[in-house]
KOLFI-852663 format. One record per residue: x, y, z of N, C-alpha, C in turn; residue in one letter; residue number from 1. Coordinates in nm, 2 decimals. Each point is the difference from the previous one (the first is absolute). Layout:
N
     n.px     n.py     n.pz    ca.px    ca.py    ca.pz     c.px     c.py     c.pz   residu   num
        X        Y        Z        X        Y        Z        X        Y        Z        A   NUM
...
//
This chain:
72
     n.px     n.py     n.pz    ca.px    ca.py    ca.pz     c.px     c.py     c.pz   residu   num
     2.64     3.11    -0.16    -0.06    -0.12    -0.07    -0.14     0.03    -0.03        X     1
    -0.08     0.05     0.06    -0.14     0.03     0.00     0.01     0.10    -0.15        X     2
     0.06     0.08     0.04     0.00     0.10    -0.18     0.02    -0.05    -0.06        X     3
     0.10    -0.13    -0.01     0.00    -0.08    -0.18    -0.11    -0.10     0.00        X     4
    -0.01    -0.04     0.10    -0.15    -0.08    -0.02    -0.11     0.10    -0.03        X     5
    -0.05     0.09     0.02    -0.13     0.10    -0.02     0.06     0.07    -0.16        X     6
     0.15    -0.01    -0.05     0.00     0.05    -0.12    -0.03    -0.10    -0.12        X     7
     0.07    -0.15     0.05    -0.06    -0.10    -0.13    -0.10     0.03     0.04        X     8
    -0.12    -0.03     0.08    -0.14    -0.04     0.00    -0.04     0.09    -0.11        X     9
     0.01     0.13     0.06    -0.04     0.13    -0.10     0.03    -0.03    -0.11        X    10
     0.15    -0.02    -0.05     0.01     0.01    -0.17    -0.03    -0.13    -0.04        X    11
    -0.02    -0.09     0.03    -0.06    -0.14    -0.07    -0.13     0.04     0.01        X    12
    -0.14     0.04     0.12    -0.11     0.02    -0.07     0.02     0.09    -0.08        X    13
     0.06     0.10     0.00    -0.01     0.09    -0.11     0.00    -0.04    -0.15        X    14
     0.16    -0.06     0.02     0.00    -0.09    -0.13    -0.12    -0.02    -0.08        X    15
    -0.04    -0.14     0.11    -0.11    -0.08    -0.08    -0.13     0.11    -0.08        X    16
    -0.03     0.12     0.10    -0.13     0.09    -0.06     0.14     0.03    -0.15        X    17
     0.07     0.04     0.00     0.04     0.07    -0.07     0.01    -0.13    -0.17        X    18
     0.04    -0.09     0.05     0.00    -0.11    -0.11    -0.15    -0.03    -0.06        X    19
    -0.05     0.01     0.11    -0.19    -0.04    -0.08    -0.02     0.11    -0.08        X    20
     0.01     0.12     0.06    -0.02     0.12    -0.08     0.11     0.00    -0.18        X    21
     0.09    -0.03     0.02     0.07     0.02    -0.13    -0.05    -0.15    -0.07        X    22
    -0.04    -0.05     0.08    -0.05    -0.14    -0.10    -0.12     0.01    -0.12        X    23
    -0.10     0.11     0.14    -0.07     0.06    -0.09    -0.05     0.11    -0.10        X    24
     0.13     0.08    -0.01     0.04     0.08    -0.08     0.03    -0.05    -0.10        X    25
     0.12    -0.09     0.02     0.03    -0.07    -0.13    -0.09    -0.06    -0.11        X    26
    -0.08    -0.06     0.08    -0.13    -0.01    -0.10    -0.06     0.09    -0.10        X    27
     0.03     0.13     0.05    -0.10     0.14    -0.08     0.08     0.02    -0.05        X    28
     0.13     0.02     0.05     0.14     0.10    -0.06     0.14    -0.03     0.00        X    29
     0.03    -0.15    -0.09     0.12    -0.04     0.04     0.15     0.06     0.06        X    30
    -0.01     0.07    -0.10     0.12     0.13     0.00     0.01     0.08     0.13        X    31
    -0.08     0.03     0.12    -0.01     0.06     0.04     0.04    -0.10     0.14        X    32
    -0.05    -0.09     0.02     0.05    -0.13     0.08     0.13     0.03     0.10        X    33
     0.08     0.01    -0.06     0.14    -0.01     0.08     0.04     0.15     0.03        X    34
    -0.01     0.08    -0.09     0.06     0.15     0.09    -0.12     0.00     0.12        X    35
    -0.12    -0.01     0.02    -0.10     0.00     0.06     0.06    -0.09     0.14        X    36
     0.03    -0.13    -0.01     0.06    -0.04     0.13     0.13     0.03     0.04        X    37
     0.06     0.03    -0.09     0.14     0.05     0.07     0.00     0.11     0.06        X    38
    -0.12     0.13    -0.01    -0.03     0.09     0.02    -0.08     0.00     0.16        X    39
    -0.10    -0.09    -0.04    -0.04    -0.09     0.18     0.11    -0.05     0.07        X    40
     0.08    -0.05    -0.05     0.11    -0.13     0.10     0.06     0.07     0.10        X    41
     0.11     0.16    -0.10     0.03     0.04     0.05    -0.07     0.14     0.09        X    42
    -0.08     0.05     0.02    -0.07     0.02     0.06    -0.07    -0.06     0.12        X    43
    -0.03    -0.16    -0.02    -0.01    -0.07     0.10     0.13     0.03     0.11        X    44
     0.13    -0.03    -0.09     0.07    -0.02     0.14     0.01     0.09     0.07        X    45
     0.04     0.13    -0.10    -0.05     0.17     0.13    -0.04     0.00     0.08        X    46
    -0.17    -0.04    -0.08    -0.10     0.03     0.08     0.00    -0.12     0.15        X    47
     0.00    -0.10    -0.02    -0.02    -0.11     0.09     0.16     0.04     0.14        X    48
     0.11     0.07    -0.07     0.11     0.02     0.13    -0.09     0.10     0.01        X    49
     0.00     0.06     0.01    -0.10     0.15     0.06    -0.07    -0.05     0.08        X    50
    -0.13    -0.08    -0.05    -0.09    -0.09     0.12     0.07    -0.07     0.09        X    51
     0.10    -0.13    -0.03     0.05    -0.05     0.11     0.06     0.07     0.10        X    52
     0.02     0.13    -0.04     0.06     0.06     0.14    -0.06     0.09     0.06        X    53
    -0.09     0.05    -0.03    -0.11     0.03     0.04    -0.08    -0.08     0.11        X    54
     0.00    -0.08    -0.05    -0.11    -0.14     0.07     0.09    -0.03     0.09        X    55
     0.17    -0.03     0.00     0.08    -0.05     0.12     0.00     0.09     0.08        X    56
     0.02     0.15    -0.03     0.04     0.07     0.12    -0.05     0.01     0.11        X    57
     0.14     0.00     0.12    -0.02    -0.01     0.14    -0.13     0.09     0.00        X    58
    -0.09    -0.03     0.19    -0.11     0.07    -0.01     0.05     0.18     0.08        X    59
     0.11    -0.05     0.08     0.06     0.13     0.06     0.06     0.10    -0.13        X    60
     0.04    -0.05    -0.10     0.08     0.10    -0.13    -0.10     0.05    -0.05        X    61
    -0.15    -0.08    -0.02    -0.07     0.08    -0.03    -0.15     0.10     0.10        X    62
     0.02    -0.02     0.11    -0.05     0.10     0.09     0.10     0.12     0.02        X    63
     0.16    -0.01    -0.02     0.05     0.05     0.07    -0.02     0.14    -0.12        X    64
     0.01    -0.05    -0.17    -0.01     0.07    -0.09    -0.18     0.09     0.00        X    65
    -0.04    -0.06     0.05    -0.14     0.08     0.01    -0.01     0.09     0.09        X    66
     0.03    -0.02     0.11     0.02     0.14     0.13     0.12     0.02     0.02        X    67
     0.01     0.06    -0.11     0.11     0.15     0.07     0.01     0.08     0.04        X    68
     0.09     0.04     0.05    -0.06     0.14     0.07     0.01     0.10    -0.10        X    69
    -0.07     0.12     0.07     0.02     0.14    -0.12     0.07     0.08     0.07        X    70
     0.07     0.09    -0.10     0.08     0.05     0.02    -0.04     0.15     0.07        X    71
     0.07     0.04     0.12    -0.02     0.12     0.06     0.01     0.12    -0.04        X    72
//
């Protein structure tokens, strides 16, 4: 439950930076407007599962990935 909540958070602020930004593109460069956010959106969502699970994982999964042992 904690990872779908930490993934909307992520992609809704994202969203919003990403809507101000093409709002104000649109202004200079109409045409350019929509491939430009579709290009963020989806990226957002990649990007933002990547973070959410990042940010969830257990604290033992990630110690345990840090010290490993070496091999003999």
């Amino acid at each position: 439950m904690k990872l779908i909540i930490y993934y909307v958070g992520l992609v809704l602020a994202s969203d919003v930076v990403a809507i101000l930004l093409c709002l104000a593109v649109e202004k200079v460069w109409p045409a350019a407007s929509l491939p430009l956010f579709l290009g963020l959106y989806f990226g957002i969502l990649w990007a933002a599962w990547v973070a959410a699970v990042r940010l969830t994982e257990p604290e033992a999964a990630s110690i345990a990935a840090r010290t490993t042992q070496p091999a003999e």
